[in-house]
C-alpha positions as CSV (number, residue, x, y, z in Angstrom):
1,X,-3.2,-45.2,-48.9
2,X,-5.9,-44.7,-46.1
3,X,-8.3,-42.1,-46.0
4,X,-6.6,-40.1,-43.0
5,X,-3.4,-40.4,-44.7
6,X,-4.7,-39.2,-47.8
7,X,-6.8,-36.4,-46.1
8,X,-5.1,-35.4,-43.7
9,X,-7.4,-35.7,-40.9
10,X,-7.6,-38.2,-38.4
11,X,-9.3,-41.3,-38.6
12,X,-12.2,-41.1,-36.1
13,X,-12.2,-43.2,-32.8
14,X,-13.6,-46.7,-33.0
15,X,-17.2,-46.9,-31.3
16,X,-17.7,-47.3,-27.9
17,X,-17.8,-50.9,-26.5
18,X,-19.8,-49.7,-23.7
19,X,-22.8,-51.9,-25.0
20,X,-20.6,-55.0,-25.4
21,X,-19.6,-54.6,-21.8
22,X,-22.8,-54.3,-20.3
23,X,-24.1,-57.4,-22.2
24,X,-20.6,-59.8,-20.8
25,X,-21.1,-57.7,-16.8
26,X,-24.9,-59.1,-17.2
27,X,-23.4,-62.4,-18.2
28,X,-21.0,-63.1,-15.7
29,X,-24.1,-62.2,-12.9
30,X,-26.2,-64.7,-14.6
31,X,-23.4,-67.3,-15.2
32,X,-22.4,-66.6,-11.2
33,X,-26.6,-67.1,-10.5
34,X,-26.8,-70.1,-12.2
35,X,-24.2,-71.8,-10.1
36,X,-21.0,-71.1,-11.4
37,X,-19.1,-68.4,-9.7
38,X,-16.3,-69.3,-10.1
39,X,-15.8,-69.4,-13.5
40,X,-17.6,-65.9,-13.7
41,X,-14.4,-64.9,-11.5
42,X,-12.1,-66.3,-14.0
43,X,-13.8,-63.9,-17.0
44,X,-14.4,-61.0,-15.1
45,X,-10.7,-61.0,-14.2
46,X,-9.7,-61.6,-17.6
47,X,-11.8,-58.6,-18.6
48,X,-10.2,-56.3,-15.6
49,X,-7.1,-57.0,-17.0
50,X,-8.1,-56.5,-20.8
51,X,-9.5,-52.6,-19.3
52,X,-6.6,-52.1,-17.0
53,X,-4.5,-50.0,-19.2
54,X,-7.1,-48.8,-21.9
55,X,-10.3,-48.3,-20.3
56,X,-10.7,-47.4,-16.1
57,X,-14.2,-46.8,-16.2
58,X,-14.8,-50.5,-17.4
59,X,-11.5,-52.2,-15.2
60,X,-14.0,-50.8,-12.2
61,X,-17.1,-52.2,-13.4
62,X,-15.6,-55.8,-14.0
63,X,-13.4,-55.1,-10.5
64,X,-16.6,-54.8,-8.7
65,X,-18.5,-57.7,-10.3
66,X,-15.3,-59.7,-9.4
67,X,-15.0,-58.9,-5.5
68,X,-18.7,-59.3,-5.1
69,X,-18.6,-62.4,-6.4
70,X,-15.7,-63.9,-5.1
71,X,-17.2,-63.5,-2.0
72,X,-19.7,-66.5,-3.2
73,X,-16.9,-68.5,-4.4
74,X,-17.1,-71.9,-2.9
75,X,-13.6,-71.3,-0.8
76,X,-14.5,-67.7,0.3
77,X,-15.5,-67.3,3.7
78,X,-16.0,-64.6,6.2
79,X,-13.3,-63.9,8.5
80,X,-13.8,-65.2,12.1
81,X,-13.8,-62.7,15.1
């Protein structure tokens, strides 16, 4: 039997990941800085879709990171007037 079962109380939230994220966003800038942007792309959007349902306030941070650096992306390019 767990303890919240057997208490009656819930079982308290897990602990934020908020430090786990901030060490991957500085990862994927320094991954994307040492020449390979486009993979950063490919994690950062695997972590926006990881936050999409759960976690907003992280989906936005990883969504930024990812359209700031898919602007670097070796196909991107500025749209011509």
């Amino acid at each position: 039997m767990s303890d919240a079962a057997a208490t009656g109380r819930p079982t308290p939230a897990a602990p934020s990941i908020a430090p786990l994220d901030e060490i991957l966003l500085a990862s994927l800038a320094a991954l994307a800085a040492a020449g390979e942007v486009e993979e950063a792309c490919r994690l950062a959007g695997r972590a926006c879709a990881v936050h999409r349902t759960t976690d907003p306030a992280a989906w936005n941070r990883y969504n930024v990171l990812l359209h700031r650096l898919a602007r670097k992306a070796v196909g991107a390019h500025s749209p011509s007037t």
